[in-house]
One Martini backbone bead per residue (centre of mass of N, CA, C, O) as a GRO file, in nm:
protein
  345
    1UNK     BB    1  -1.005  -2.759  -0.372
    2UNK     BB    2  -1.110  -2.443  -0.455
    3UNK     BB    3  -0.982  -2.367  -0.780
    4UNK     BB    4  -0.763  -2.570  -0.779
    5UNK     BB    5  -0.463  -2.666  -0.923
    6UNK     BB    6  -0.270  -2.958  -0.973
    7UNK     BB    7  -0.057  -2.809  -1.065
    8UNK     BB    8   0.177  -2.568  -0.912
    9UNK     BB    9   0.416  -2.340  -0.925
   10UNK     BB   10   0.290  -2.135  -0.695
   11UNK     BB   11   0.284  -1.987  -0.414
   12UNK     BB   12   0.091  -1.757  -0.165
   13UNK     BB   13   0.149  -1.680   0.112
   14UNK     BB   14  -0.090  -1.564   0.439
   15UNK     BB   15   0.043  -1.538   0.728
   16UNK     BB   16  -0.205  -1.351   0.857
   17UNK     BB   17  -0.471  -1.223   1.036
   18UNK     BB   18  -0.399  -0.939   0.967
   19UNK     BB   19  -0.499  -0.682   0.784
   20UNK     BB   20  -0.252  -0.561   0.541
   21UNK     BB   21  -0.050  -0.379   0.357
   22UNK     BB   22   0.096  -0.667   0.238
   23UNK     BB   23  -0.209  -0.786   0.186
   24UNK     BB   24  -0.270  -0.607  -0.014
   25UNK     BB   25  -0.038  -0.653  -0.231
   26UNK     BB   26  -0.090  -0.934  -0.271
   27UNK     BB   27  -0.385  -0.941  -0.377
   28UNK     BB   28  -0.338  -0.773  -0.645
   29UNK     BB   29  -0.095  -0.952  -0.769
   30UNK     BB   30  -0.180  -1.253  -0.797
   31UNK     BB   31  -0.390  -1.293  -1.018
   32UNK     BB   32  -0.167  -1.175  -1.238
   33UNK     BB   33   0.020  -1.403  -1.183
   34UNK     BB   34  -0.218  -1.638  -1.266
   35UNK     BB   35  -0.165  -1.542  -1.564
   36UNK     BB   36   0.121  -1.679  -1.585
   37UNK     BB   37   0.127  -1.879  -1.318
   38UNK     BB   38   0.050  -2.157  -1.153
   39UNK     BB   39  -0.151  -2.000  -0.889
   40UNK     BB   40  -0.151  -2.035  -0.515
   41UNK     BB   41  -0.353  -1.947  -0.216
   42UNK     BB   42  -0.229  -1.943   0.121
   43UNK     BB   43  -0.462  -1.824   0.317
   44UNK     BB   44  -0.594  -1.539   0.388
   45UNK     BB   45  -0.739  -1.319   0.215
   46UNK     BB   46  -0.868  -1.439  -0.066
   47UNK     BB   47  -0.884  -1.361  -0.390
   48UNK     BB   48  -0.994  -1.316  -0.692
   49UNK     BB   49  -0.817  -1.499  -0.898
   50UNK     BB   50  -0.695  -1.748  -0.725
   51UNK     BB   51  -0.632  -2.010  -0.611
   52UNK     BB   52  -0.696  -2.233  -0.302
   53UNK     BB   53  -0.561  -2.377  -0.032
   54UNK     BB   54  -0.469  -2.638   0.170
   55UNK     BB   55  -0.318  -2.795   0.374
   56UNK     BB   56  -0.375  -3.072   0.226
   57UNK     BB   57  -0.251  -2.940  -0.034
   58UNK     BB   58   0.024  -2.932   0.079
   59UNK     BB   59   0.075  -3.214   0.154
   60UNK     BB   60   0.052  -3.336  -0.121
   61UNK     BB   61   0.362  -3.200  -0.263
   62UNK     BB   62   0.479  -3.404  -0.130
   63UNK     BB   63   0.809  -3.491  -0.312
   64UNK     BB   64   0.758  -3.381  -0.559
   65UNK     BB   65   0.962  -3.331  -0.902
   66UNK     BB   66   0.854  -2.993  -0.930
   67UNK     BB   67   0.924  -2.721  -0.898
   68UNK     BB   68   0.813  -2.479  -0.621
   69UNK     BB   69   0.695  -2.165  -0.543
   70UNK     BB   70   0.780  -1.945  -0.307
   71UNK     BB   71   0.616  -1.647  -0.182
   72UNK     BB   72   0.744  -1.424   0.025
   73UNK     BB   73   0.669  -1.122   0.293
   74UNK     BB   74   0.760  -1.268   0.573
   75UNK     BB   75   0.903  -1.440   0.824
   76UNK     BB   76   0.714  -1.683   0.849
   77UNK     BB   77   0.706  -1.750   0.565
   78UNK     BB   78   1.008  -1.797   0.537
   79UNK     BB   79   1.017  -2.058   0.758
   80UNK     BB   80   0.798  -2.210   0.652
   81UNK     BB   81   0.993  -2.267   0.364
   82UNK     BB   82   1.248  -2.389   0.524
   83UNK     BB   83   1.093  -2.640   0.675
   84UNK     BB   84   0.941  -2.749   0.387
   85UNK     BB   85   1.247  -2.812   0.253
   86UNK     BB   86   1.376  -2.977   0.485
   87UNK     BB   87   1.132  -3.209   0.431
   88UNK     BB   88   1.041  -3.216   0.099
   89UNK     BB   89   0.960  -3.034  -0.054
   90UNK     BB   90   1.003  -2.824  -0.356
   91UNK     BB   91   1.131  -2.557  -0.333
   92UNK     BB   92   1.158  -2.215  -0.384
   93UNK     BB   93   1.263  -1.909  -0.246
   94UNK     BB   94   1.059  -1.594  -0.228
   95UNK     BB   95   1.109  -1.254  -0.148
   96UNK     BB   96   0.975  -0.952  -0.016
   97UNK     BB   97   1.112  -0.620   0.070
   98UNK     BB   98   0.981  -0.305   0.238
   99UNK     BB   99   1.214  -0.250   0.384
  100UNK     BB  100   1.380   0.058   0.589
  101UNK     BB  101   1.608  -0.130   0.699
  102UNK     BB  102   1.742  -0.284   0.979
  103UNK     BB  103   1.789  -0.599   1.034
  104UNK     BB  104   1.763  -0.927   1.192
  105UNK     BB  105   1.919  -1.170   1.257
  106UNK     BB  106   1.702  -1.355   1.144
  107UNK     BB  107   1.616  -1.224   0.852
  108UNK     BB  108   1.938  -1.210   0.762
  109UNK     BB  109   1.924  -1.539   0.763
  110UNK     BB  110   1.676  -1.587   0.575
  111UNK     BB  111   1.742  -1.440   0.338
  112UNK     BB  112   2.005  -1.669   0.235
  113UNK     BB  113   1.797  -1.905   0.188
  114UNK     BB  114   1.714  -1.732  -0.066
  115UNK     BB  115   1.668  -1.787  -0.442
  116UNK     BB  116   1.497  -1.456  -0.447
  117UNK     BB  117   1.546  -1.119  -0.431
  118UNK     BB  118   1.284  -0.863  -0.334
  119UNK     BB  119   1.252  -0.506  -0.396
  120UNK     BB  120   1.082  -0.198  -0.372
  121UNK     BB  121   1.356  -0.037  -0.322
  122UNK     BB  122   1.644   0.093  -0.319
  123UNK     BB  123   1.655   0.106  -0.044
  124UNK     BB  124   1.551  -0.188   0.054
  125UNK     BB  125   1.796  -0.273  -0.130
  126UNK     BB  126   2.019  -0.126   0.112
  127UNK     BB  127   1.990  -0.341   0.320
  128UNK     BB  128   2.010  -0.635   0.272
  129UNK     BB  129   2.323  -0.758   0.155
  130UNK     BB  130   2.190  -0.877  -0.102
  131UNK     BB  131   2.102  -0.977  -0.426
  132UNK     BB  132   1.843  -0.810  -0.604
  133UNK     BB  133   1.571  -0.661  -0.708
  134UNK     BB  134   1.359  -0.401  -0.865
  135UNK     BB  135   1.019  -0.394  -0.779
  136UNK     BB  136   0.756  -0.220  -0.793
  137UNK     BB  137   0.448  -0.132  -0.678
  138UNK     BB  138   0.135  -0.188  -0.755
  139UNK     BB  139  -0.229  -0.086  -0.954
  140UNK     BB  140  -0.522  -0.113  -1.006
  141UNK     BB  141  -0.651   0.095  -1.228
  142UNK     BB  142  -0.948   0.027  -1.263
  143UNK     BB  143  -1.020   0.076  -0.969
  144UNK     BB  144  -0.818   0.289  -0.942
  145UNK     BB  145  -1.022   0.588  -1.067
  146UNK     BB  146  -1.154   0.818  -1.184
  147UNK     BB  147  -1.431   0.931  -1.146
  148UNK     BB  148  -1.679   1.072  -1.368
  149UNK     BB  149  -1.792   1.270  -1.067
  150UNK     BB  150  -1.641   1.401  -0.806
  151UNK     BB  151  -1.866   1.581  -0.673
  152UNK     BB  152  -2.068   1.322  -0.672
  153UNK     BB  153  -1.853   1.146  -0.486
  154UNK     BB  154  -1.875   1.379  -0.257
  155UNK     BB  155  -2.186   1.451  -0.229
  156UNK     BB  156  -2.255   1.088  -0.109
  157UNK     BB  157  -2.081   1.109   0.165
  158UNK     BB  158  -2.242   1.412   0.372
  159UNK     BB  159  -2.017   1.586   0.385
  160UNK     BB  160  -1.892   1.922   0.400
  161UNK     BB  161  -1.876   2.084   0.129
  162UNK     BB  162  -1.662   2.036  -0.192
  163UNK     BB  163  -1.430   1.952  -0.065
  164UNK     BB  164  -1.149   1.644  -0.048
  165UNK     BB  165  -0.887   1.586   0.218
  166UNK     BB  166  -0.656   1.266   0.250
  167UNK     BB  167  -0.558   1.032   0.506
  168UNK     BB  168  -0.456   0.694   0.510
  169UNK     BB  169  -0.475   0.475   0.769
  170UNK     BB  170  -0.354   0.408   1.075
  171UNK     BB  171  -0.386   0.564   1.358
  172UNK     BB  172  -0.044   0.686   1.362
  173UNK     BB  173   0.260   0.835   1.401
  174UNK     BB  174   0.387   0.691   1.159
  175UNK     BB  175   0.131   0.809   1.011
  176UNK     BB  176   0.128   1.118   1.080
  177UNK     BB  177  -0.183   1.229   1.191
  178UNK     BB  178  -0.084   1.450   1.349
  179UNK     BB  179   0.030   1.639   1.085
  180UNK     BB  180  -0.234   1.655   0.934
  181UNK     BB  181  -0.406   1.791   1.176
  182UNK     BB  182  -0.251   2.049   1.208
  183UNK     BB  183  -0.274   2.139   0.915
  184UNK     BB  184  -0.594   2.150   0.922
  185UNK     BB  185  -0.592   2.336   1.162
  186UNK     BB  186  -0.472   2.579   0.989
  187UNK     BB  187  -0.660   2.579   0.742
  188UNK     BB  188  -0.973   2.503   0.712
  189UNK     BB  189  -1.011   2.829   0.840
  190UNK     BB  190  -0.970   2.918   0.508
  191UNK     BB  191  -1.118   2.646   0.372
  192UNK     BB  192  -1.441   2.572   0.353
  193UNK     BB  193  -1.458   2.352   0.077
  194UNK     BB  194  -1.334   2.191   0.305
  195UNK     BB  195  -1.244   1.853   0.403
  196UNK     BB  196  -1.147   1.614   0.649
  197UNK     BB  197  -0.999   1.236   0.586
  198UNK     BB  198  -0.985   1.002   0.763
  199UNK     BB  199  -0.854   0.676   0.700
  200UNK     BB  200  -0.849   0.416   0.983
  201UNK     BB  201  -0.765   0.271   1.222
  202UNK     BB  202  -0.833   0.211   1.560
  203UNK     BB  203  -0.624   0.081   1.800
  204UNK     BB  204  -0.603  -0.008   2.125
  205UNK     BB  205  -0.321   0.149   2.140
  206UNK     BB  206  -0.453   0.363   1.976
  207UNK     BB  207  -0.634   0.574   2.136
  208UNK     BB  208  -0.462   0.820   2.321
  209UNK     BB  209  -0.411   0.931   2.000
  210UNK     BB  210  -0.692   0.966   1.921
  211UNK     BB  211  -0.768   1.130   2.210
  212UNK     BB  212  -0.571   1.364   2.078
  213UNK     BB  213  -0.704   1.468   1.826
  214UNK     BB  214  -0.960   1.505   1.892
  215UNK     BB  215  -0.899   1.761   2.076
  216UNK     BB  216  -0.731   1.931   1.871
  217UNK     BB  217  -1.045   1.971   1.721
  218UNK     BB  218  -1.210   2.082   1.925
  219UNK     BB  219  -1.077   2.320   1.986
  220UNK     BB  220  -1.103   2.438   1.657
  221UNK     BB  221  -1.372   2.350   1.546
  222UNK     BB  222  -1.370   2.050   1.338
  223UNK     BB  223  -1.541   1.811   1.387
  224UNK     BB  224  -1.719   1.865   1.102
  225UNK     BB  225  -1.395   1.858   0.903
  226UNK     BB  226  -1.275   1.615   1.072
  227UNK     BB  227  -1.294   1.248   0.945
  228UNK     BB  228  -1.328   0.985   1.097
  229UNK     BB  229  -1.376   0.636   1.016
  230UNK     BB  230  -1.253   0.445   1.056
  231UNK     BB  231  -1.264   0.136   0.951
  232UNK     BB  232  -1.316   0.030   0.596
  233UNK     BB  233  -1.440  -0.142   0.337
  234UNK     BB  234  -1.257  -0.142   0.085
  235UNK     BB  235  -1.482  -0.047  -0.134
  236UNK     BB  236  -1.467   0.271   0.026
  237UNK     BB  237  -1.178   0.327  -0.015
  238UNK     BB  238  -1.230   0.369  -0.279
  239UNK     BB  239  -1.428   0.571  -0.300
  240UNK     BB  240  -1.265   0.807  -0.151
  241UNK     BB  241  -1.059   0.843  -0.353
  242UNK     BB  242  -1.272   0.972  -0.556
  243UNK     BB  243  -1.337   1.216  -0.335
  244UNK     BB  244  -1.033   1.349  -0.383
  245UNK     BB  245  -0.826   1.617  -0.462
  246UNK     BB  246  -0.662   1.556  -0.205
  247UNK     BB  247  -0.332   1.362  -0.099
  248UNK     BB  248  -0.184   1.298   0.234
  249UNK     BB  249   0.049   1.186   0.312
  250UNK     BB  250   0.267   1.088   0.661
  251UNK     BB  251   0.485   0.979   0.679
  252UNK     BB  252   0.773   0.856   0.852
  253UNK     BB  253   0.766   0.543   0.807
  254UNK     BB  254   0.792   0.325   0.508
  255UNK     BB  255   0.818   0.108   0.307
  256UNK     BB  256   0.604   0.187   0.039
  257UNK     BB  257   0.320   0.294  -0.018
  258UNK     BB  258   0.031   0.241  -0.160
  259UNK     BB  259  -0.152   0.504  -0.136
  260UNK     BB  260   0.014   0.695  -0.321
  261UNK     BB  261  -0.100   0.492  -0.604
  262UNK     BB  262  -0.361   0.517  -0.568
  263UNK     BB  263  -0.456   0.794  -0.542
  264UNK     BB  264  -0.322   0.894  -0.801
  265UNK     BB  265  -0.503   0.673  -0.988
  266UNK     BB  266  -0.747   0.899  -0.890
  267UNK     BB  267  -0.659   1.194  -0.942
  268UNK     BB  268  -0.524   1.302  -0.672
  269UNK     BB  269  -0.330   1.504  -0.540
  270UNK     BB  270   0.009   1.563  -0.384
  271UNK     BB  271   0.097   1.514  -0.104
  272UNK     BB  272   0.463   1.404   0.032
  273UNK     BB  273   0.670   1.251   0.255
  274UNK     BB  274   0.991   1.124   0.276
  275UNK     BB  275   0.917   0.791   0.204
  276UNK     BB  276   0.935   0.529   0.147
  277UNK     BB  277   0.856   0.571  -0.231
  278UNK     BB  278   0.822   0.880  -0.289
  279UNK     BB  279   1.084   0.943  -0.494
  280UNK     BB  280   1.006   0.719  -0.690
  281UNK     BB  281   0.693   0.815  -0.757
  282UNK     BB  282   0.761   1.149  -0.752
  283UNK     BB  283   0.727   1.425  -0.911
  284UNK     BB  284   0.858   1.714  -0.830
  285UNK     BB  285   0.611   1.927  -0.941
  286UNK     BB  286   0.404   1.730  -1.125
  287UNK     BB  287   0.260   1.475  -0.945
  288UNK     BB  288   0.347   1.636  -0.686
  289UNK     BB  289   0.471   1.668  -0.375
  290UNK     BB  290   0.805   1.714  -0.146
  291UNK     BB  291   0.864   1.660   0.172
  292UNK     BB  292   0.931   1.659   0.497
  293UNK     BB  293   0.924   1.466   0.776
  294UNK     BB  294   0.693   1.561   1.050
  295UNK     BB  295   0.611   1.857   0.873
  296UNK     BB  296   0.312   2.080   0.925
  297UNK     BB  297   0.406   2.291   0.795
  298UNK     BB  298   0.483   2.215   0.484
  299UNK     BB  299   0.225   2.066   0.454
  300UNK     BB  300   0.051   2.345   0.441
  301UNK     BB  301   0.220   2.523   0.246
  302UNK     BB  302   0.177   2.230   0.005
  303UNK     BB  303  -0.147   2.250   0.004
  304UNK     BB  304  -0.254   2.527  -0.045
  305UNK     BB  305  -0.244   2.598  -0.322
  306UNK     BB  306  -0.443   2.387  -0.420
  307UNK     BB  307  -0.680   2.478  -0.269
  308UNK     BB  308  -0.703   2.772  -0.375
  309UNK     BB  309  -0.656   2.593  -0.618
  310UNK     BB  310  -0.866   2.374  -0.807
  311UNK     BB  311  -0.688   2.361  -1.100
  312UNK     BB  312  -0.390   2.256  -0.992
  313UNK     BB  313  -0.500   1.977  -0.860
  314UNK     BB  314  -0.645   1.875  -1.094
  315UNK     BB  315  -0.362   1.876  -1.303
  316UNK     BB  316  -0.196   1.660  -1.061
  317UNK     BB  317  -0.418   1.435  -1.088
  318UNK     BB  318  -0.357   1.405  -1.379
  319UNK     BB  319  -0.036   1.326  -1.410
  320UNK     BB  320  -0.035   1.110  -1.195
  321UNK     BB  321  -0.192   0.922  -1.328
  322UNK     BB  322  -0.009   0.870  -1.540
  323UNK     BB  323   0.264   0.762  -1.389
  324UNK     BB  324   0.094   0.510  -1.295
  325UNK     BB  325   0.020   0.400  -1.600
  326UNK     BB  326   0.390   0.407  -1.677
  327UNK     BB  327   0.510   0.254  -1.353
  328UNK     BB  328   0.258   0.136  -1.170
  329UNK     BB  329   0.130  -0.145  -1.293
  330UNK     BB  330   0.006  -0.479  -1.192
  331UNK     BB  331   0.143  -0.585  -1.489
  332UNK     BB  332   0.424  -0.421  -1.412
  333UNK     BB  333   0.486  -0.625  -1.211
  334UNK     BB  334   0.406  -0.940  -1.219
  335UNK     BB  335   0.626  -0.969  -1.521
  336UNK     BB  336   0.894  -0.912  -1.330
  337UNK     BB  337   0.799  -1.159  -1.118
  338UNK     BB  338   0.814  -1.369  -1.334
  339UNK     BB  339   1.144  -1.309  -1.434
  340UNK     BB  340   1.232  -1.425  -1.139
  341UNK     BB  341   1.095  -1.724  -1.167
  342UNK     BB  342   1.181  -1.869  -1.418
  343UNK     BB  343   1.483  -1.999  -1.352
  344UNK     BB  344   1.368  -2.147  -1.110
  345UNK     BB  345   1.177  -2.357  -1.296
   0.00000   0.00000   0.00000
């Protein structure tokens, strides 16, 4: 078990194999719990900053006389802290869900086994319909922080412009990417020294999506003004964050959006469409603007002034920074997901 503690009080489960924004915010929060209490993490994808557990080191927990906290975060996991509790593990179990949306009854019955529900935003926490905490995700502030120098770090790109605006996620409907194209279509031929930034996987069923945008960029002429990046190791996602004046958020629905407090983090503008946490996290017209979903005018609409003028976007990405360091920092999530646990130990 290599640096795992001999008694953990918390497992931390990723039973997912691919990376996802669940596996994103489950990384950055775990450490900080491990700081809190004797937190082990199980499956893939493992951070840095927190033990990890193998089988055989979960096996050996069994019937054991201490309780020891699951904190699942996706439905299999769910399952598995239920099995392993009927089996004879010590488990409490404990959920957080970002879903805005109605349950499916396997879900349902799911959650009510649950000795400790968190919802990530009070949306989340209306579909649940049992009694849960509201702790919205934090981010690592040191991390996501503006670059000592935005320009040499846009310059570093080989982008062209001088300014860029970005979108990140996987390449589908759902985040909107659509949204952003058309919106870029109409503004980018108006405003020479941005480029726009797409990063995020295509996956193989969104290939037709993402061959139906590139078709959109090409009648435009904009090949070289709107650049998707494919999937990039999150390390240099993090450089982009930094390389950007502005980001739009573009989500149609959404759990709860961790690249807007990425984003905000980094001190880029923000303009986002009304989804996951979007109302919750952003001060309309001051940390942010707050669009409808879906709404290619009205992003270009908000958009505009902030390119226009990048000192009034310059100035947005900076109260943004203040906001996500006094609401929504990895420390104060971390935190408060301890005072859900403490009674429970």
């Amino acid at each position: 078990m290599a640096n795992s503690p001999g008694d953990p009080q918390v497992i931390v489960p990723n039973l997912h194999r691919r990376y996802s924004g669940v596996t994103a915010t489950n990384r950055m929060v775990a450490p900080r719990l491990a700081k809190l209490y004797r937190a082990a993490w199980f499956g893939s994808d493992a951070p840095e900053g927190i033990s990890r557990l193998s089988v055989a080191d979960v096996l050996k927990l069994w019937r054991r006389k201490s309780p020891l906290i699951w904190h699942a975060r996706r439905n299999n996991e769910m399952i598995a802290g239920v099995v392993l509790r009927a089996l004879g593990w010590p488990l409490r179990l404990v959920f957080t869900s970002a879903a805005q949306r109605h349950h499916s009854w396997i879900t349902r019955w799911l959650i009510r086994q649950m000795d400790a529900i968190i919802a990530t935003s009070d949306i989340s926490a209306s579909f649940l319909k049992v009694h849960s905490t509201v702790i919205p995700h934090g981010v690592d502030t040191d991390v996501y922080a503006p670059p000592i120098d935005r320009a040499a770090a846009f310059a570093e790109s080989g982008v062209p412009g001088r300014y860029a605006i970005g979108c990140f996620g996987r390449v589908r409907a759902q985040k909107g990417t659509d949204v952003f194209v058309d919106a870029m279509c109409r503004l980018l031929p108006r405003y020479p020294d941005f480029t726009a930034v797409i990063v995020g996987q295509v996956t193989a069923e969104q290939t037709p999506f993402a061959n139906d945008l590139k078709k959109r960029i090409e009648a435009a002429g904009l090949q070289a003004r709107i650049v998707i990046t494919g999937e990039l190791p999150i390390e240099e996602v993090q450089r982009w964050y930094q390389r950007l004046t502005i980001y739009a958020f573009t989500s149609r629905n959404e759990g709860f959006g961790l690249t807007l407090i990425e984003a905000m983090a980094a001190g880029s503008a923000l303009v986002a469409a009304r989804a996951g946490a979007a109302e919750l996290v952003v001060e309309d017209g001051v940390s942010g603007m707050l669009i409808p979903t879906g709404d290619a005018q009205a992003l270009a609409a908000a958009l505009e002034p902030l390119m226009r003028d990048v000192a009034v976007a310059t100035a947005m990405g900076e109260r943004g920074r203040e906001r996500v360091l006094d609401k929504f920092s990895l420390d104060a999530e971390a935190a408060r997901i301890g005072e859900v646990y403490r009674p429970l130990l």
